[in-house]
mmCIF entry with sequence, helices, sheets and N, C-alpha, C, O atoms, coordinates in Angstrom:
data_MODEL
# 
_entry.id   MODEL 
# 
_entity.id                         1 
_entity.type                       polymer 
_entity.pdbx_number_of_molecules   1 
# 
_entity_poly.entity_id                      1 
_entity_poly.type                           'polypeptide(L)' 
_entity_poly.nstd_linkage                   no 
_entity_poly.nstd_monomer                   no 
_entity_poly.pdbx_seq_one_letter_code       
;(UNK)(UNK)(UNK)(UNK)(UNK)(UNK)(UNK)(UNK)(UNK)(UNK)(UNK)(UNK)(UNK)(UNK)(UNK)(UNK)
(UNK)(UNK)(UNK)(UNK)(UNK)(UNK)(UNK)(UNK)(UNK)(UNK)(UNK)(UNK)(UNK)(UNK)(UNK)(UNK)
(UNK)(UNK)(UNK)(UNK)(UNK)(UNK)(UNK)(UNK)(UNK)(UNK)(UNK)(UNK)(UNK)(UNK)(UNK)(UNK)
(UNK)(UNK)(UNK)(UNK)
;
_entity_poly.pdbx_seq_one_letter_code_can   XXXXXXXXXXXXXXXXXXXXXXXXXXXXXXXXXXXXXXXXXXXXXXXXXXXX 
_entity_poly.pdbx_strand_id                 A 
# 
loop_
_entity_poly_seq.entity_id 
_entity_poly_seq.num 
_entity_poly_seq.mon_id 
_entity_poly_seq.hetero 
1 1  UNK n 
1 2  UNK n 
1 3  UNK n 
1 4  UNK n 
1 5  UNK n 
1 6  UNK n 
1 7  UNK n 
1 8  UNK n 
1 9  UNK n 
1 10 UNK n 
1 11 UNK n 
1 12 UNK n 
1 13 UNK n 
1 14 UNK n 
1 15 UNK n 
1 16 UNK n 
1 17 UNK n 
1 18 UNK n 
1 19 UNK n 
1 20 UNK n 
1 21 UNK n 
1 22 UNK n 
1 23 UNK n 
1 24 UNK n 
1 25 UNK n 
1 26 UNK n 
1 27 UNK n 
1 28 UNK n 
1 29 UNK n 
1 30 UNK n 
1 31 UNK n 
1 32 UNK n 
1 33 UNK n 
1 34 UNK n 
1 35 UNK n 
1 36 UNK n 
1 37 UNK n 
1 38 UNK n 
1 39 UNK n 
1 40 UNK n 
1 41 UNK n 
1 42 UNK n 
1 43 UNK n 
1 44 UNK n 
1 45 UNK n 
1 46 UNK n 
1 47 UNK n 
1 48 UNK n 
1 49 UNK n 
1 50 UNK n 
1 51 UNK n 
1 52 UNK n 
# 
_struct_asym.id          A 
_struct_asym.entity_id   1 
# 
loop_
_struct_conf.conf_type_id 
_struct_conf.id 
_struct_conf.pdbx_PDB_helix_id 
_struct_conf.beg_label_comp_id 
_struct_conf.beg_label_asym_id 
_struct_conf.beg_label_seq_id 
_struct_conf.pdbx_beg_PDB_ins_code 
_struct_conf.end_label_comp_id 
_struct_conf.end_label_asym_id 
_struct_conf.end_label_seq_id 
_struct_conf.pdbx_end_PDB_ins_code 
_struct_conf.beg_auth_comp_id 
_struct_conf.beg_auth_asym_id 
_struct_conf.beg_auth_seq_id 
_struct_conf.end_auth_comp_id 
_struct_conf.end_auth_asym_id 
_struct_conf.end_auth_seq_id 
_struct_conf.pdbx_PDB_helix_class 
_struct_conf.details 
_struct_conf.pdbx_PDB_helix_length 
HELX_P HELX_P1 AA1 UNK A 15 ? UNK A 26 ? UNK A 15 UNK A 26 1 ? 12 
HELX_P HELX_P2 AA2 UNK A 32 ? UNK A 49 ? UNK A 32 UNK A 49 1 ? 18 
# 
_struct_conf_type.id          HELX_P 
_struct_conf_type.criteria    ? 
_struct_conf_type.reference   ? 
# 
loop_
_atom_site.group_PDB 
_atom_site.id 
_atom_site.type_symbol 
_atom_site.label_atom_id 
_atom_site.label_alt_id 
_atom_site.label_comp_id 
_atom_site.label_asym_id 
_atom_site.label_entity_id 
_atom_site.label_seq_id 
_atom_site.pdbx_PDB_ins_code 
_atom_site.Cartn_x 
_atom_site.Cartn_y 
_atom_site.Cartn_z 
_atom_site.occupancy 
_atom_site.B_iso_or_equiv 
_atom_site.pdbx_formal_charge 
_atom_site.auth_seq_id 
_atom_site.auth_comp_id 
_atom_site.auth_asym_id 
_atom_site.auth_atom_id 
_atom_site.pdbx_PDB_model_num 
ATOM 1   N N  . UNK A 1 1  ? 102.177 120.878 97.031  1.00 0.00 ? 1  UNK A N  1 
ATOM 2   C CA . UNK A 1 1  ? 102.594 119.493 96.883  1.00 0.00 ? 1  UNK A CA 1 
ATOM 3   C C  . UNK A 1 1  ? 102.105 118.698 98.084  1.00 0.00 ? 1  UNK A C  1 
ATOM 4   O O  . UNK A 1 1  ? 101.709 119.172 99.149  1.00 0.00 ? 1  UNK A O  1 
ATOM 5   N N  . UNK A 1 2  ? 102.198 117.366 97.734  1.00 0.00 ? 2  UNK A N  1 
ATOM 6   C CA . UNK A 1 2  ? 101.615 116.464 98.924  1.00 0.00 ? 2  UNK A CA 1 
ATOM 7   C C  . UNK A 1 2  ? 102.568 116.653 100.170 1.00 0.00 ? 2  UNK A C  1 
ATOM 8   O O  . UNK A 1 2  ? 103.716 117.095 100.130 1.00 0.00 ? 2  UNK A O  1 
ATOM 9   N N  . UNK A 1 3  ? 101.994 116.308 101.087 1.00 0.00 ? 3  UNK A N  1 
ATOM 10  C CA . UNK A 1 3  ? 102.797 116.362 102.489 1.00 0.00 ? 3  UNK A CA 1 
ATOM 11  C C  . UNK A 1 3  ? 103.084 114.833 103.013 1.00 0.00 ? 3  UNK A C  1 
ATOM 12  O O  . UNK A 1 3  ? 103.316 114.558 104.190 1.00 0.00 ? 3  UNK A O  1 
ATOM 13  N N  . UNK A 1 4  ? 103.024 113.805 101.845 1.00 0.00 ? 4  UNK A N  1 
ATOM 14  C CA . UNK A 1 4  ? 103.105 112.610 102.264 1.00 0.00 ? 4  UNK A CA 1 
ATOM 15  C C  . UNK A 1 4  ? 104.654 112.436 102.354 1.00 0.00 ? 4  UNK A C  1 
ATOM 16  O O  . UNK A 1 4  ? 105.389 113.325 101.924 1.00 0.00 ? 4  UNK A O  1 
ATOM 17  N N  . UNK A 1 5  ? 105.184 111.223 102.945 1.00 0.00 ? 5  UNK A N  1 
ATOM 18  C CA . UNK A 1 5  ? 106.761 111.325 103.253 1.00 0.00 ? 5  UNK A CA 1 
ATOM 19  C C  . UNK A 1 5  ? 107.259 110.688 102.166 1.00 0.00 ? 5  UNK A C  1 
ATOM 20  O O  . UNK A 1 5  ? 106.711 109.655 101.782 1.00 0.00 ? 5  UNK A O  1 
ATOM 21  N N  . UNK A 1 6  ? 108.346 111.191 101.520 1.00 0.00 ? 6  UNK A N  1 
ATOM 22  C CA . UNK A 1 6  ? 108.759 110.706 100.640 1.00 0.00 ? 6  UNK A CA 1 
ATOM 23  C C  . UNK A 1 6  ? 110.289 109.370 101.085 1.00 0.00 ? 6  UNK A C  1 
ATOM 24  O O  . UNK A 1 6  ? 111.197 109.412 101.914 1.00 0.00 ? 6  UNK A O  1 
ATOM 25  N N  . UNK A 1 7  ? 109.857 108.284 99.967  1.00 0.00 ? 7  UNK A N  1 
ATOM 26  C CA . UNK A 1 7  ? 111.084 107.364 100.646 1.00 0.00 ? 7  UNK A CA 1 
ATOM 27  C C  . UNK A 1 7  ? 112.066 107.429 98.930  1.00 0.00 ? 7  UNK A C  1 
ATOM 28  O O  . UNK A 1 7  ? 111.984 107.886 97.790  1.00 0.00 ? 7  UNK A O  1 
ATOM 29  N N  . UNK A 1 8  ? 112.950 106.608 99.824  1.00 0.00 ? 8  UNK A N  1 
ATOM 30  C CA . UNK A 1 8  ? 114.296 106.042 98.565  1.00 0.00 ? 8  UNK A CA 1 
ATOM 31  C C  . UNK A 1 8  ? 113.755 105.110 97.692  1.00 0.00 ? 8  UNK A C  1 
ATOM 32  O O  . UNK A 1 8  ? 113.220 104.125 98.201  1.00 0.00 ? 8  UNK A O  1 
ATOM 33  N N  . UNK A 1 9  ? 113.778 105.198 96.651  1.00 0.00 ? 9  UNK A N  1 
ATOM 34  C CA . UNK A 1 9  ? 113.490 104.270 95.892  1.00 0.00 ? 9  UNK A CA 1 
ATOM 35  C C  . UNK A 1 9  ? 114.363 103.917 94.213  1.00 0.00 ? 9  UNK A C  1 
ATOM 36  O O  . UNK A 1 9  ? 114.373 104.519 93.140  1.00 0.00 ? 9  UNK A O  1 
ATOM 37  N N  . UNK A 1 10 ? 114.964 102.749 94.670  1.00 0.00 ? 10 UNK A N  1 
ATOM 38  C CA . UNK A 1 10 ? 116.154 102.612 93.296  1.00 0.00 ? 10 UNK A CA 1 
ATOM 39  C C  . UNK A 1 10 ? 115.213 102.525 91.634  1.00 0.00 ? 10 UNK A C  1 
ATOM 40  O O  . UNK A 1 10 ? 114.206 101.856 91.399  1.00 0.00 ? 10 UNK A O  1 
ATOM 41  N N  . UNK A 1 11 ? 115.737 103.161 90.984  1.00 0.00 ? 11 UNK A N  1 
ATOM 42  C CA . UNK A 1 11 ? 115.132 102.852 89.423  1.00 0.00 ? 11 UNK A CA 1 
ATOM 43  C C  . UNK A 1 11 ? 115.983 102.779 88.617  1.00 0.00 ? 11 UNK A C  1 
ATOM 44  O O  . UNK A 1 11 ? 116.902 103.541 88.917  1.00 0.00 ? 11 UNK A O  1 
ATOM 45  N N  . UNK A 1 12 ? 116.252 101.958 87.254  1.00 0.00 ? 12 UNK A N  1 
ATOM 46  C CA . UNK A 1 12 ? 116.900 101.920 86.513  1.00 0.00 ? 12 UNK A CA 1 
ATOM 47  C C  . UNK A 1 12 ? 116.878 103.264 85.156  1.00 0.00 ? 12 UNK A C  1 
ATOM 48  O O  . UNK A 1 12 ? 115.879 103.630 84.537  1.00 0.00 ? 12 UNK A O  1 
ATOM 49  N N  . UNK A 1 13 ? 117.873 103.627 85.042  1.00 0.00 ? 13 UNK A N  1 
ATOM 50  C CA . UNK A 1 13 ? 117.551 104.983 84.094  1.00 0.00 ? 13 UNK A CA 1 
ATOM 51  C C  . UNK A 1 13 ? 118.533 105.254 83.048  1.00 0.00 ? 13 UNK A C  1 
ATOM 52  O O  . UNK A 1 13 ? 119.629 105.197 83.606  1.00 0.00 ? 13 UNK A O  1 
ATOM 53  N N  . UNK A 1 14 ? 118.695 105.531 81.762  1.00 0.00 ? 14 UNK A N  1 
ATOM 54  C CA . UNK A 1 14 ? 119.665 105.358 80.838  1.00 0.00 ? 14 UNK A CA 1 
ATOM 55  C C  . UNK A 1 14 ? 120.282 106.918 81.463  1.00 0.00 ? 14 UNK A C  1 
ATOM 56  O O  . UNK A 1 14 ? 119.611 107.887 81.819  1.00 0.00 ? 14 UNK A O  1 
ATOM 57  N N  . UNK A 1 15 ? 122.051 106.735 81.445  1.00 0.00 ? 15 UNK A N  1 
ATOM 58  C CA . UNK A 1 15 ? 122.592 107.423 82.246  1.00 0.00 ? 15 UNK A CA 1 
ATOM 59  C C  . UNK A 1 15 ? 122.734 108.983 81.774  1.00 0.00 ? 15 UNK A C  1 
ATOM 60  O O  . UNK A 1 15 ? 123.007 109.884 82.567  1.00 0.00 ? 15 UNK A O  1 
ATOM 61  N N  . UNK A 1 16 ? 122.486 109.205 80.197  1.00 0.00 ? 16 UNK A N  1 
ATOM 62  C CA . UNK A 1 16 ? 121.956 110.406 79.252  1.00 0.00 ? 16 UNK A CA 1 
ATOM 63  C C  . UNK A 1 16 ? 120.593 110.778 79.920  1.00 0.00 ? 16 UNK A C  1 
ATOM 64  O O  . UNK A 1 16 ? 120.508 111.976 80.190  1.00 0.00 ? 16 UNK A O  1 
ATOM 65  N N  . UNK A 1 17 ? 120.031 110.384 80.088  1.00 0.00 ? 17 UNK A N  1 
ATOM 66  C CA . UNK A 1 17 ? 118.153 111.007 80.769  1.00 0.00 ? 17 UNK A CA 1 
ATOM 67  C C  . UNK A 1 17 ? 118.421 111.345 82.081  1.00 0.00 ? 17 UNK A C  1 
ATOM 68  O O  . UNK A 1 17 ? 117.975 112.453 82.381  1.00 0.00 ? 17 UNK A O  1 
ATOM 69  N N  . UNK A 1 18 ? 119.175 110.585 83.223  1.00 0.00 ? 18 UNK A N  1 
ATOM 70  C CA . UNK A 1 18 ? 119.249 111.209 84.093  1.00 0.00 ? 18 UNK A CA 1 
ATOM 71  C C  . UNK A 1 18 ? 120.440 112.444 84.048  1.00 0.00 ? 18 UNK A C  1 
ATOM 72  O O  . UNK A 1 18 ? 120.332 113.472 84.716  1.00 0.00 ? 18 UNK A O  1 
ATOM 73  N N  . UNK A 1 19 ? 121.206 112.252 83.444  1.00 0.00 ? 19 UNK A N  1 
ATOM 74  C CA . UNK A 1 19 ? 122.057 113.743 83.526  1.00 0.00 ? 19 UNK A CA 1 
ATOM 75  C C  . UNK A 1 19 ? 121.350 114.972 82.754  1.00 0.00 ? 19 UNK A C  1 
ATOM 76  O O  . UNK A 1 19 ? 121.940 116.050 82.824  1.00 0.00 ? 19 UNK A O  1 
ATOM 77  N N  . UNK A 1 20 ? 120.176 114.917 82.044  1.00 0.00 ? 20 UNK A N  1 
ATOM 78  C CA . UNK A 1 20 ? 119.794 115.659 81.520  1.00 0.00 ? 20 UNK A CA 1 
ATOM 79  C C  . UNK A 1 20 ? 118.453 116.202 82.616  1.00 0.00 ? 20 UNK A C  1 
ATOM 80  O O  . UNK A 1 20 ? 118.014 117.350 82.672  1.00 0.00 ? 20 UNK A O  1 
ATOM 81  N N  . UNK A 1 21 ? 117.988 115.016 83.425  1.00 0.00 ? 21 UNK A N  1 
ATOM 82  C CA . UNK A 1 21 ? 117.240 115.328 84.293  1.00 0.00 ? 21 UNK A CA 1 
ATOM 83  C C  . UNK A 1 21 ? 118.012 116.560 85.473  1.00 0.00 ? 21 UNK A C  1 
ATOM 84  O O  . UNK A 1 21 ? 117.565 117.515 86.108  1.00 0.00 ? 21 UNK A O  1 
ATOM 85  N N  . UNK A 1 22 ? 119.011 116.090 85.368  1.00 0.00 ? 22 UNK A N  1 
ATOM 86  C CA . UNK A 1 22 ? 119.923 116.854 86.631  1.00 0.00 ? 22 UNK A CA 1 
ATOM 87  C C  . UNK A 1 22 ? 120.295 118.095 86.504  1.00 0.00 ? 22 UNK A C  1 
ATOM 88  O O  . UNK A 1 22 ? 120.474 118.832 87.473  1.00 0.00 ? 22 UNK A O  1 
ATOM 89  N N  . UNK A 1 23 ? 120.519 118.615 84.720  1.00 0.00 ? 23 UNK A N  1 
ATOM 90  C CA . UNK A 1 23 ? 121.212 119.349 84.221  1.00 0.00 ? 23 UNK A CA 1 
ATOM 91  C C  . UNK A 1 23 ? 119.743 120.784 84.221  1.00 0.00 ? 23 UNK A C  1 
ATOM 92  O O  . UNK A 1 23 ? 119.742 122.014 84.259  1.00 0.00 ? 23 UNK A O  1 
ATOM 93  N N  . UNK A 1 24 ? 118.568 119.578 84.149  1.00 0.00 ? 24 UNK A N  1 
ATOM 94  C CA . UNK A 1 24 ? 116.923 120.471 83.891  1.00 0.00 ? 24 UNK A CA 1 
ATOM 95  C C  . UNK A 1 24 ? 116.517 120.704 85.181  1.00 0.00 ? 24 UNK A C  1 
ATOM 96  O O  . UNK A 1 24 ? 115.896 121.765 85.242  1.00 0.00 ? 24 UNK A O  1 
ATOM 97  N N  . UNK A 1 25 ? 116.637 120.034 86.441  1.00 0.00 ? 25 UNK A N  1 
ATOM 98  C CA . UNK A 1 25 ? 116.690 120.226 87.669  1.00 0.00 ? 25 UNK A CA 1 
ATOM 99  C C  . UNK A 1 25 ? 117.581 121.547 88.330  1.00 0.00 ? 25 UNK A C  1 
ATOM 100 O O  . UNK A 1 25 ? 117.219 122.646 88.751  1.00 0.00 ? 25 UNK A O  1 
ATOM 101 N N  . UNK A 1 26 ? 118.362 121.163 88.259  1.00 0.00 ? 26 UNK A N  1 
ATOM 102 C CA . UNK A 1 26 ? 119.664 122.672 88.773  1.00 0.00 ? 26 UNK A CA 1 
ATOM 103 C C  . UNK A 1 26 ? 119.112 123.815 87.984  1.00 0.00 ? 26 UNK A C  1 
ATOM 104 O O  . UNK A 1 26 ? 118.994 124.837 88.661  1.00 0.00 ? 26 UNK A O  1 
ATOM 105 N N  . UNK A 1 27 ? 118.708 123.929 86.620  1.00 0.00 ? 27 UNK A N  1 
ATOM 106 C CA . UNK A 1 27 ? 118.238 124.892 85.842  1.00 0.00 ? 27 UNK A CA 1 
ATOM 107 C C  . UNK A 1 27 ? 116.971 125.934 86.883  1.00 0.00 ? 27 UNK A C  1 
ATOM 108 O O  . UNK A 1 27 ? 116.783 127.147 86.793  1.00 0.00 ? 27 UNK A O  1 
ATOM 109 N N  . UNK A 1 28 ? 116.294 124.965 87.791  1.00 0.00 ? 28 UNK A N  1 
ATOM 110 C CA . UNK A 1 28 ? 114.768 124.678 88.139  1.00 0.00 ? 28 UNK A CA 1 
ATOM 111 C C  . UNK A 1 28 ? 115.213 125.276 89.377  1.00 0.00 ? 28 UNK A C  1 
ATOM 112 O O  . UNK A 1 28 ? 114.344 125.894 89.992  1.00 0.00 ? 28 UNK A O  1 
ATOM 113 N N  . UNK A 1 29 ? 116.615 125.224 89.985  1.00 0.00 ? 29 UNK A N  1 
ATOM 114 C CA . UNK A 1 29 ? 116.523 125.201 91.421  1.00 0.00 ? 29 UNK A CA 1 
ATOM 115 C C  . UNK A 1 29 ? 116.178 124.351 92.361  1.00 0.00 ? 29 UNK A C  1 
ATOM 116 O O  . UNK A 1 29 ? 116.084 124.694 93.540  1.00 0.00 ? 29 UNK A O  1 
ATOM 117 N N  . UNK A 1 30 ? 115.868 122.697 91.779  1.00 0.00 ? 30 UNK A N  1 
ATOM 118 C CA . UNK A 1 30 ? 115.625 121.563 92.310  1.00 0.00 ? 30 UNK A CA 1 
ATOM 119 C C  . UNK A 1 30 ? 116.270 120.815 92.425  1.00 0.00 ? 30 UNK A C  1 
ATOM 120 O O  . UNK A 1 30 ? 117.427 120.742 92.011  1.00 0.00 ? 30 UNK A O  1 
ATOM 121 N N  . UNK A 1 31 ? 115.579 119.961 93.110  1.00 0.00 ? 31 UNK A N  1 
ATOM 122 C CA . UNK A 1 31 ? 116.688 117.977 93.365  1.00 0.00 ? 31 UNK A CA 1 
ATOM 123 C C  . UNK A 1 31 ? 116.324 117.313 92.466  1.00 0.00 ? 31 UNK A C  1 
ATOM 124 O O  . UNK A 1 31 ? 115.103 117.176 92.390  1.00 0.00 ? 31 UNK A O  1 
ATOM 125 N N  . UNK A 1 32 ? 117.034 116.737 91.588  1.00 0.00 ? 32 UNK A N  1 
ATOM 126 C CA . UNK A 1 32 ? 116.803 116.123 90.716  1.00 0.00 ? 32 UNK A CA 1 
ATOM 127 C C  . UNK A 1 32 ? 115.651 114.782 91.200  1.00 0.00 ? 32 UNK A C  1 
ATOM 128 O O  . UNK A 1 32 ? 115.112 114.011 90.406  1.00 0.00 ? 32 UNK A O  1 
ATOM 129 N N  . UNK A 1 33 ? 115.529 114.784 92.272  1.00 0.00 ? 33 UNK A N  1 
ATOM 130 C CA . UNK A 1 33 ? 114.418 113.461 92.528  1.00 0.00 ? 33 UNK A CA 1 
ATOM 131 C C  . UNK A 1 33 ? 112.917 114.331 92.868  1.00 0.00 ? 33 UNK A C  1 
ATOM 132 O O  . UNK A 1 33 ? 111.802 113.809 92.849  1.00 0.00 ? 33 UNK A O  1 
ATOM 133 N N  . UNK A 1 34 ? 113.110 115.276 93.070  1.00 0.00 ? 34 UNK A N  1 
ATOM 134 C CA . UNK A 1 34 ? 111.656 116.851 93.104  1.00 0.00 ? 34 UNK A CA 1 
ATOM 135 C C  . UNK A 1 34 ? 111.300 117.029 91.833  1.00 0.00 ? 34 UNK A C  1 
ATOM 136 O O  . UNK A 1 34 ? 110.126 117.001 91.464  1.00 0.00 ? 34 UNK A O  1 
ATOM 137 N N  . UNK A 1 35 ? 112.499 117.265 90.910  1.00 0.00 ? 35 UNK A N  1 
ATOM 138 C CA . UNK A 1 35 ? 112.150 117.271 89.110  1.00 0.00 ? 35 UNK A CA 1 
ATOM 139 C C  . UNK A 1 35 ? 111.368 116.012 88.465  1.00 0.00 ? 35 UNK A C  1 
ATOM 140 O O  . UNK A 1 35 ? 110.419 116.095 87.685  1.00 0.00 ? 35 UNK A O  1 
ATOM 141 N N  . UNK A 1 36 ? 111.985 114.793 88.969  1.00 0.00 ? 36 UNK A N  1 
ATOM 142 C CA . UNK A 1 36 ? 111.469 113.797 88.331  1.00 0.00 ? 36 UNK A CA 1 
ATOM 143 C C  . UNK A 1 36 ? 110.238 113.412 88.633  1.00 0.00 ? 36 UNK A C  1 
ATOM 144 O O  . UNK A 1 36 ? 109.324 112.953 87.947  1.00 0.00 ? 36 UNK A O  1 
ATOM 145 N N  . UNK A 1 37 ? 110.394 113.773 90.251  1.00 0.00 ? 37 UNK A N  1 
ATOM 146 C CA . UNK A 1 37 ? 108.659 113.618 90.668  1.00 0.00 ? 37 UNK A CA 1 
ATOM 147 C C  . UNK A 1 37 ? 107.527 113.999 90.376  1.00 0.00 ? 37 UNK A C  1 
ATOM 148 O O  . UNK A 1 37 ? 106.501 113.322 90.311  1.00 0.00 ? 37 UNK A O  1 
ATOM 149 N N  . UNK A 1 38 ? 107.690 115.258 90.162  1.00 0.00 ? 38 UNK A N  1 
ATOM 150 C CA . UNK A 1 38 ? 107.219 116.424 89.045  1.00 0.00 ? 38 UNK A CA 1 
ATOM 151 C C  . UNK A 1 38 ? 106.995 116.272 87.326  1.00 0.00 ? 38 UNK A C  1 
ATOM 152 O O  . UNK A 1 38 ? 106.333 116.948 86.539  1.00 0.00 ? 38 UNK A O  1 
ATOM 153 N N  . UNK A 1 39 ? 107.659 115.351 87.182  1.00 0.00 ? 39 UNK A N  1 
ATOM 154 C CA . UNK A 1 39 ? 107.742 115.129 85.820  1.00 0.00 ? 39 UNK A CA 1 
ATOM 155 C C  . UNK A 1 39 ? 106.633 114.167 85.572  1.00 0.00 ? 39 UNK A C  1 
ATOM 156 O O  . UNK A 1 39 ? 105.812 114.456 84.702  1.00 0.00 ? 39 UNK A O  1 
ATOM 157 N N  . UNK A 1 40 ? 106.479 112.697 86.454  1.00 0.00 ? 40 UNK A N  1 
ATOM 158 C CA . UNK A 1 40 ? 106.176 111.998 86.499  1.00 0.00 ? 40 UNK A CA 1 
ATOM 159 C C  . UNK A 1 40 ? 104.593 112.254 86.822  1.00 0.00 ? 40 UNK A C  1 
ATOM 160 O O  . UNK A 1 40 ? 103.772 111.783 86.034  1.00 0.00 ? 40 UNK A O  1 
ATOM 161 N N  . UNK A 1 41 ? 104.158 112.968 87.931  1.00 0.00 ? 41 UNK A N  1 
ATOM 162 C CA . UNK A 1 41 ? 103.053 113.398 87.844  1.00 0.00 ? 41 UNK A CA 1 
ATOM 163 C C  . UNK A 1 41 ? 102.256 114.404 86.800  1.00 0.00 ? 41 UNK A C  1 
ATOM 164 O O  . UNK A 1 41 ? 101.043 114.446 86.593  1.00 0.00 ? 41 UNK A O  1 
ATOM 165 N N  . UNK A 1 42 ? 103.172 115.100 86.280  1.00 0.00 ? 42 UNK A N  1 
ATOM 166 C CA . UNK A 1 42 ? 102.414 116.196 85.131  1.00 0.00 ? 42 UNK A CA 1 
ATOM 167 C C  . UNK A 1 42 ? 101.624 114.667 83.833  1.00 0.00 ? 42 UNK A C  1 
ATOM 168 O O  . UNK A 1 42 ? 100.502 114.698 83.326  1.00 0.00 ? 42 UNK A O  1 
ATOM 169 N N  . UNK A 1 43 ? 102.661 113.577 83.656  1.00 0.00 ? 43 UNK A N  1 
ATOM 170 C CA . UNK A 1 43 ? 102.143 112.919 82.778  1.00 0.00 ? 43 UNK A CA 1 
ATOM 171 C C  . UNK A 1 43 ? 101.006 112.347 83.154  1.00 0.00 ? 43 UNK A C  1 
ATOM 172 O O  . UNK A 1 43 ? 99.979  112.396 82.477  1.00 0.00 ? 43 UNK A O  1 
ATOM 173 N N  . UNK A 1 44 ? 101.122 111.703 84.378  1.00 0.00 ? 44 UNK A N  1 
ATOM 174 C CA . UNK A 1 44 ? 99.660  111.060 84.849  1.00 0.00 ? 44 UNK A CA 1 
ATOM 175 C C  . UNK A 1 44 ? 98.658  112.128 84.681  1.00 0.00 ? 44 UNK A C  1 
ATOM 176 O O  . UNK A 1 44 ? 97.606  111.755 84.162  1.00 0.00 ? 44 UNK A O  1 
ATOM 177 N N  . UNK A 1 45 ? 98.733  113.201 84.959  1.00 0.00 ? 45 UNK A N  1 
ATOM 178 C CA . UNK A 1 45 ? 97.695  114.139 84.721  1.00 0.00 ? 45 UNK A CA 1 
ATOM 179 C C  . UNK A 1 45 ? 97.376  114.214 83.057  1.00 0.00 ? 45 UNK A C  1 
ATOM 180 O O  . UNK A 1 45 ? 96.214  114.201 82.652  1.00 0.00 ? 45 UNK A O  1 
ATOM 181 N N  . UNK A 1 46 ? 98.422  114.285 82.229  1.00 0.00 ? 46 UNK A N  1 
ATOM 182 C CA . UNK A 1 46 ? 97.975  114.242 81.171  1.00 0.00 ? 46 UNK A CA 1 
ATOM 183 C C  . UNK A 1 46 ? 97.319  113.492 80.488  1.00 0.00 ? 46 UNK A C  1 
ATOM 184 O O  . UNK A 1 46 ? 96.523  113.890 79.637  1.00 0.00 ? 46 UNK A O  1 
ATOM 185 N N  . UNK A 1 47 ? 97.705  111.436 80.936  1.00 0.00 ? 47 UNK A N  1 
ATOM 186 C CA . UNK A 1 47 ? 97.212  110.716 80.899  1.00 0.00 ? 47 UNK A CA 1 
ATOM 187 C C  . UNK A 1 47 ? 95.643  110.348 81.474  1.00 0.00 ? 47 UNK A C  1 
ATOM 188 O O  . UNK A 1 47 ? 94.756  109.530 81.234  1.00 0.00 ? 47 UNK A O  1 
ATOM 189 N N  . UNK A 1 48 ? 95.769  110.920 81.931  1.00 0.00 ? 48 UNK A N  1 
ATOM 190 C CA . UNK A 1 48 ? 93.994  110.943 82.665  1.00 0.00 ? 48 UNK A CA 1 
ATOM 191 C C  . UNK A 1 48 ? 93.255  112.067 82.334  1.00 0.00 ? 48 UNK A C  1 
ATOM 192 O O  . UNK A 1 48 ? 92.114  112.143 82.790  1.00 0.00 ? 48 UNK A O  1 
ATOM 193 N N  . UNK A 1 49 ? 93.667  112.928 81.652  1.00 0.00 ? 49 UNK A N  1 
ATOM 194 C CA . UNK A 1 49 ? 92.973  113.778 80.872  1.00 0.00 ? 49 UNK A CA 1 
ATOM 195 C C  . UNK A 1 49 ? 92.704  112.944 79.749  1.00 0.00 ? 49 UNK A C  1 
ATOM 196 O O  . UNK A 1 49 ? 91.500  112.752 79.579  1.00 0.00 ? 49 UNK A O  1 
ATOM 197 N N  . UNK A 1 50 ? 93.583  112.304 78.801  1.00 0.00 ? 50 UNK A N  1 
ATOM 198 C CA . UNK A 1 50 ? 92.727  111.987 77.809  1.00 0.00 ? 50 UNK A CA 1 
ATOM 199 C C  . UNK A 1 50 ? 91.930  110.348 77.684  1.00 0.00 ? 50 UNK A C  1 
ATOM 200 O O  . UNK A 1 50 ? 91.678  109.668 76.690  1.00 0.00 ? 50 UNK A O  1 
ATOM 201 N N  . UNK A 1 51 ? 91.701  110.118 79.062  1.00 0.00 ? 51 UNK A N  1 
ATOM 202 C CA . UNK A 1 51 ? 91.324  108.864 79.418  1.00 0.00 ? 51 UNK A CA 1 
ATOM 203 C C  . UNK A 1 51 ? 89.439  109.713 79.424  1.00 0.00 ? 51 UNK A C  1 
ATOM 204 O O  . UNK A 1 51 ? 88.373  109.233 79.037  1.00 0.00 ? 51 UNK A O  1 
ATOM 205 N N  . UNK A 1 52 ? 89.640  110.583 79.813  1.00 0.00 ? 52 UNK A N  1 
ATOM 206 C CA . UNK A 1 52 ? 87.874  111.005 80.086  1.00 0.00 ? 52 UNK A CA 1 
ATOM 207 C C  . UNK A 1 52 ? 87.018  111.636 78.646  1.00 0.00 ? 52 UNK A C  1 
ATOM 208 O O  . UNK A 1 52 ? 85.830  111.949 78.722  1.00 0.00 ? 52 UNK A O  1 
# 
């Protein structure tokens, strides 16, 4: 993973997705803000796969 510093950052989130994020996180052995980060990048990757 990157070694860049990670900051706080507020987002709005329907309160079912994040408890399910939390519930898939703990599953993972993660922080639910490591899961989401994670989540968030697998799509960009996917998204730029089918951009080429």
């Amino acid at each position: 993973m990157n070694d860049e510093a990670r900051k706080s950052r507020s987002i709005k989130i329907r309160p079912s997705i994040l408890k399910e994020a939390h519930e898939r996180a703990k599953r993972e052995g993660q922080t639910v803000g490591r899961w989401i980060e994670d989540a968030i990048v697998e799509k960009i990757e996917r998204e730029q796969k089918k951009v080429k």
